[in-house]
Phi, psi and omega in degrees: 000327196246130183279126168315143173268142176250150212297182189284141182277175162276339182241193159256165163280329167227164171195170185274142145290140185232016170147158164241128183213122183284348162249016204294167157260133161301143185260329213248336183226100164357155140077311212299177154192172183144226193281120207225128176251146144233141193233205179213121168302131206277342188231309196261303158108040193240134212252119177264173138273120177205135201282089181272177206279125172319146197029023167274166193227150179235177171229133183308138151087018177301142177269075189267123160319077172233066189275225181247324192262154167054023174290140176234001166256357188235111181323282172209146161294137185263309188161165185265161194228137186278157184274014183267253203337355174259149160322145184292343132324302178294326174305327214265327198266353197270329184300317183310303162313237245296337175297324169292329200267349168293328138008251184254004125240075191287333133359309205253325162297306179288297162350274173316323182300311181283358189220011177287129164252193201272158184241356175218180169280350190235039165206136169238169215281321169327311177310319165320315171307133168287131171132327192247094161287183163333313191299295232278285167345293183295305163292008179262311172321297174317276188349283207303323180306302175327286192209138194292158168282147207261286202216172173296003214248323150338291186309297191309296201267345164248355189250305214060048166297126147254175186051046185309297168012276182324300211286335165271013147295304159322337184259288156334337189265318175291312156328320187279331186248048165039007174283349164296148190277283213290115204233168201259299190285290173303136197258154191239000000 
């Protein structure tokens, strides 16, 4: 049941697409130019720039390979991008993304729920999420003592946290447009 943890990677393995131009300029590497993705790393949550492969074609929330090995749409990762500097598509498009991927990796999410500490003495990392006050803490902390959260769903009937989903995306959004000091999700 209990996986060893391995270290953390440095990059993603995937990402989303959040817009495209099949005729674009790199913003992040001189010169290149061709097919230009912006996407959003499926694990780190961090927004690349990435060079796909001539004539491949993609989709807004598309799911891409851009691990080191067997890539087959993607040319190269270019570099990472602050979110003022991406299009106003791809933004408009990153609440959906990120919400699908808080989703369907909820394993890793509840996993962070079940193992947060405090990050200071008056503030614990839980406190950060929208939605979760004090109240709301102290019963997740009880619980998580008992017995670990299963799921959102888990989370949802013993604490009566509604939408984990919603807020950790809100959280995850603010972290990705940089209004947060501190951040929980995003790997910087």
């Amino acid at each position: 049941m209990h996986r060893s943890q391995s270290p953390p990677r440095k990059y993603d393995e995937y990402a989303y697409v959040l817009d495209f131009n099949s005729r674009g300029k790199s913003s992040t590497v001189r010169g290149r130019e061709g097919i230009i993705v912006t996407a959003i790393g499926e694990d780190r949550l961090t927004i690349l720039e990435v060079l796909g492969v001539p004539d491949s074609t993609f989709e807004i929330g598309e799911k891409i390979y851009i691990g080191k090995e067997g890539r087959t749409k993607v040319l190269s990762v270019l570099g990472k991008m602050d979110y003022d500097h991406i299009s106003s598509s791809a933004q408009s498009e990153l609440v959906t993304v990120v919400e699908n991927i808080v989703t369907t990796n909820e394993s890793k999410f509840i996993e962070y729920l079940n193992n947060a500490r405090p990050l200071t003495p008056r503030i614990h990392a839980l406190e950060l999420i929208p939605g979760i006050g004090k109240t709301y803490m102290k019963t997740m902390l009880e619980e998580r003592e008992k017995q670990k959260f299963e799921n959102y769903n888990d989370l949802q009937e013993r604490v009566g946290f509604k939408d984990p989903i919603k807020h950790i995306s809100e959280r995850s959004m603010d972290e990705i447009t940089g209004q947060s000091r501190m951040n929980l999700f995003v790997k910087r």
